[in-house]
N, C-alpha and C positions, 0 to 999 in steps of 0.2 A: 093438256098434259101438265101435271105438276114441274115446279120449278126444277126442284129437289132429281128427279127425274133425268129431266132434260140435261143439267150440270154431268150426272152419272154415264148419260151416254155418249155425251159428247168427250171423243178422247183430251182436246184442248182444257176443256174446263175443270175435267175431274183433274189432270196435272195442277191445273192454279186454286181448286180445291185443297188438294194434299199439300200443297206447299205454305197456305195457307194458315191449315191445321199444322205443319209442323212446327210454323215459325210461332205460333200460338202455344206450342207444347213446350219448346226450348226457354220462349218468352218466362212463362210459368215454373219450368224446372229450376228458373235462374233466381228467378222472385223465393221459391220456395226455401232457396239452399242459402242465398244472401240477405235477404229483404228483412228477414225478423234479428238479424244480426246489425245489419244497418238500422233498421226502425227501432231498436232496443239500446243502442250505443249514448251515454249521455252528451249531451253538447258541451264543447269544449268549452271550460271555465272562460269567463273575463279575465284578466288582467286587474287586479284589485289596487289601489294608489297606497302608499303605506297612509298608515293611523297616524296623526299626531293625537297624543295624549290631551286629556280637556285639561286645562288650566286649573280646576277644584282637585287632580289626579296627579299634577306635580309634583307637589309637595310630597308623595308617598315614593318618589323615587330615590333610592338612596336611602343610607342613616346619618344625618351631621353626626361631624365629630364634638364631641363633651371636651371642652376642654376648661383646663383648670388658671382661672383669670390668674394669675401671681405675676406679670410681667411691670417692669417696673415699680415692684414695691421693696419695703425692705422688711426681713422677718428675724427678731433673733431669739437665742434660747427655745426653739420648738422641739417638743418632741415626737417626730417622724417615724419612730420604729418601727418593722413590722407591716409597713405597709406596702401598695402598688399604686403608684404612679403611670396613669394611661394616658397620653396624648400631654403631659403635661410643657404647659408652655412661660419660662422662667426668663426670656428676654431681657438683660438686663436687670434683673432682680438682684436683692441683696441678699444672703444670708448668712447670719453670724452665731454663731457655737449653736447651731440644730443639730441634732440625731436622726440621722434616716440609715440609719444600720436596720441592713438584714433586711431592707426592704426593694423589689423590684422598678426598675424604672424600663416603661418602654414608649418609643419614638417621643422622649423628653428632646427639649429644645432647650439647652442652655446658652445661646449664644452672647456671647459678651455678661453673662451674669457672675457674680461674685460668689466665695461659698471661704468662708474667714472661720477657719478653728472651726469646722464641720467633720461629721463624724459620716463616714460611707463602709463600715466593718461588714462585709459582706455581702454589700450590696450586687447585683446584677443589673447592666445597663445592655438592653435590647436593640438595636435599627435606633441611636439614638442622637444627638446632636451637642458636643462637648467644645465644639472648635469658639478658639475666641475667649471663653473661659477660665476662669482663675480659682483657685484651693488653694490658696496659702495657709500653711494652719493644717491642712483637712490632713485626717487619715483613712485609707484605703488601702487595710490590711485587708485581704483575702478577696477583694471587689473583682469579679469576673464581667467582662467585657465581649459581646457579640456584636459584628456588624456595625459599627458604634464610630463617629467620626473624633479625631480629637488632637487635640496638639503634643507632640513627640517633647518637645523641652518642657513645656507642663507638666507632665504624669512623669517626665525621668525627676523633676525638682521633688515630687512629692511623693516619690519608692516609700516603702517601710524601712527603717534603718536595719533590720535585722538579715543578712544576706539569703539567708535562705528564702526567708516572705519577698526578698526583695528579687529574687532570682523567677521567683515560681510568677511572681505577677508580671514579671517586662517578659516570659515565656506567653504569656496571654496575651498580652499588651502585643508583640508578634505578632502569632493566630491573626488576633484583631486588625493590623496592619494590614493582613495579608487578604484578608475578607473584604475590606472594601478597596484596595487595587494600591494601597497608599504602600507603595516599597523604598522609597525614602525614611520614612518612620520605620521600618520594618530594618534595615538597614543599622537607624541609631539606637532602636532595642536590641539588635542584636549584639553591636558593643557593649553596652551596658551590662547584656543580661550575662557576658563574658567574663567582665571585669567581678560582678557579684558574685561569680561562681568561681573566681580565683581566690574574692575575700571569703568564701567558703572556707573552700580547701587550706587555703592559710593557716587560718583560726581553728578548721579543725586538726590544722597538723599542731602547731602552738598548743593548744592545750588552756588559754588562756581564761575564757570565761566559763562558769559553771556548766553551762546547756554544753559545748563541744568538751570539756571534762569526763561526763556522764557519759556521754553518745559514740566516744569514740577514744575508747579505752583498750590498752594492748598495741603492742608492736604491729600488726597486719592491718587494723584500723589508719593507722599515721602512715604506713607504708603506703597507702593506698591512695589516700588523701596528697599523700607528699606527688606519687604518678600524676595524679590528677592536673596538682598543680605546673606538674615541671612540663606536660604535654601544653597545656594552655597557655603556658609563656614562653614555650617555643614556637610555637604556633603563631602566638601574637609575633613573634620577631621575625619572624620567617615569610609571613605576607600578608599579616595582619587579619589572620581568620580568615582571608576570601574578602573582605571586606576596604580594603587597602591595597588596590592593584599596583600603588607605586614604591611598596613596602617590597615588591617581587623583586625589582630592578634594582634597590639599594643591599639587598640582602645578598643579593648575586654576584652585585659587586664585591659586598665585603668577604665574601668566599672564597672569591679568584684571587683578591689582593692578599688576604690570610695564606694562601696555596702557594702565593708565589713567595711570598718570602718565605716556607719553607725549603722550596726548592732552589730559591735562591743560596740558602745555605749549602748546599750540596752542591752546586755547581761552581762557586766562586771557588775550591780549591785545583777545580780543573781548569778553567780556563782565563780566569783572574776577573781582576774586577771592570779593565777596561775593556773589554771585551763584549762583556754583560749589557753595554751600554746604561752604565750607574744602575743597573738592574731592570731600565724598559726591555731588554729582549726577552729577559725571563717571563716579566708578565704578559708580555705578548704572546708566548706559548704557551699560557695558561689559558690566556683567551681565546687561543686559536682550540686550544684541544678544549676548552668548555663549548666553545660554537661549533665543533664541527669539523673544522677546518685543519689539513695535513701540517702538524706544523714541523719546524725545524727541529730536526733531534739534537741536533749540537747541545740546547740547552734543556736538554729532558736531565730531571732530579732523579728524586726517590719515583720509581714504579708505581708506590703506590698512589701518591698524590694523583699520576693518571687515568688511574682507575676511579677514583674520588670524584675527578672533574667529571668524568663519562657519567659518572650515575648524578649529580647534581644537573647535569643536563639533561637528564630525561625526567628527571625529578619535578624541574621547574617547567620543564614544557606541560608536564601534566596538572601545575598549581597552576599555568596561564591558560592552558585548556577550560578546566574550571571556572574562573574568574570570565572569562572571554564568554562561556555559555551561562555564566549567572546573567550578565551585563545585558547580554541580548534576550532571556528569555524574562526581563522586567520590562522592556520595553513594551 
């Protein structure tokens, strides 16, 4: 009797038959649904080491900078006009009555170099390197300034004498200050550029030279000029533009002392003079009602002096507010 047969009739064998066959079928169904997804999958990359560049490949990395040799030399009478200056590096160099009007300069380096009776009319200085440097001589009418490092008593010695050119450039000269973090310089052009914009308004309230003649003709022209000037030099007195935080305290003072000898006159007929204590009570109630503080009405004046101190104390709280968040937001 065949094999085949025999397995079939026997109950034991046909079960280890079937079981066989099933585990043969599932084996296969498993291969079928997994196997070409596995067998197809690429092999996970290496780990690759980075590249170092060959040595003949160097050299293509990067572009050197061009720079222009002029460091420690001396040059005079050139004429510059019109041109740009890129990377140029002037180290101590000398230069004597050149022209470089109306031409660009960017990331120049003039440290510790000289420039004697040099002409800069227009020029534009970019990211560029001024500290250390000397213009005696030079002129830098209209000369615009970005990003640009440079020394504050320098550039105010060598303003344009005309207030106006000279108002419009420490306005830049500012800006400039304030772009690369330098608030000290930012600080001394802004007195400067105060005081220029007083000799404005002056000259053109005077009427003195021909250009404010012309420009500012008529009663409403000088009215206006005259505002101009009388706010700026109250200002300046008052607390010194923001800029003179100890201009607050002396001004304050001279208010309260002005106040009280008025109201010292109104009180001495009521209560006499020894009374007053030679006039310290009076000013103590002027200080007391400028601070805050209840003071003694025995020697209260004129009403309105009271009212006077009440608003010069909210006045000044609000010019030490000011000053208090300039102070900390340069830090």
């Amino acid at each position: 009797m065949k094999k085949g047969a025999l397995l079939i009739q026997h109950p034991h064998s046909m079960y280890r038959l079937a079981s066989v066959n099933d585990a043969r079928h599932i084996r296969n169904m498993l291969r079928s649904l997994f196997g070409r997804r596995l067998e197809g999958q690429p092999p996970a990359p290496e780990r690759e080491e980075p590249q170092v560049p060959a040595l003949e490949s160097r050299h293509a990395i990067g572009r050197p900078i061009e720079r222009v040799p002029v460091s420690l030399g001396r040059y005079e009478k050139l004429d510059l006009r019109h041109r740009r200056f890129e990377d140029m590096n002037a180290n101590k160099a000398a230069f004597i009555d050149c022209d470089f009007s109306y031409s660009v300069f960017e990331r120049a380096y003039f440290h510790a170099a000289s420039f004697n009776n040099c002409k800069f009319i227009g020029c534009r200085f970019y990211d560029s390197n001024l500290r250390g440097a000397s213009f005696p001589g030079s002129d830098f009418r209209y000369a615009i300034f970005h990003r640009t490092l440079l020394d504050s008593n320098e550039m105010v010695a060598i303003l344009p004498q005309e207030p106006n050119l000279k108002r419009d450039m420490l306005q830049n000269l500012r800006a400039n200050a304030a772009e690369t973090g330098n608030f000290r310089s930012q600080r001394t052009f802004v007195l400067a550029e105060i005081e220029a914009a007083m000799d404005h308004e002056l000259r053109a309230l005077k009427g003195i030279e021909d250009y404010y003649r012309r420009k500012y003709q008529g009663f409403f022209p000088k009215a206006q000029a005259a505002l101009k000037y009388s706010g700026l030099r109250f200002s300046g007195l008052l607390w010194g533009h923001g800029e003179r935080p100890l201009l607050l305290v002396v001004s304050a003072a001279l208010f309260i002392v002005a106040l009280s000898l008025i109201n010292l006159w109104a009180v001495l007929p009521r209560i006499g003079w020894e009374a007053t204590g030679s006039g310290l009570k009076v000013f103590e109630y002027c200080f007391q009602q400028f601070w805050g503080v209840i003071p003694d009405i025995k020697f209260r004046g004129y009403l309105l002096i009271d009212y006077a101190l009440i608003g010069l104390r909210y006045l000044y709280t609000g010019l030490f507010i000011s000053v208090l968040f300039k102070s900390i937001s340069h830090r």
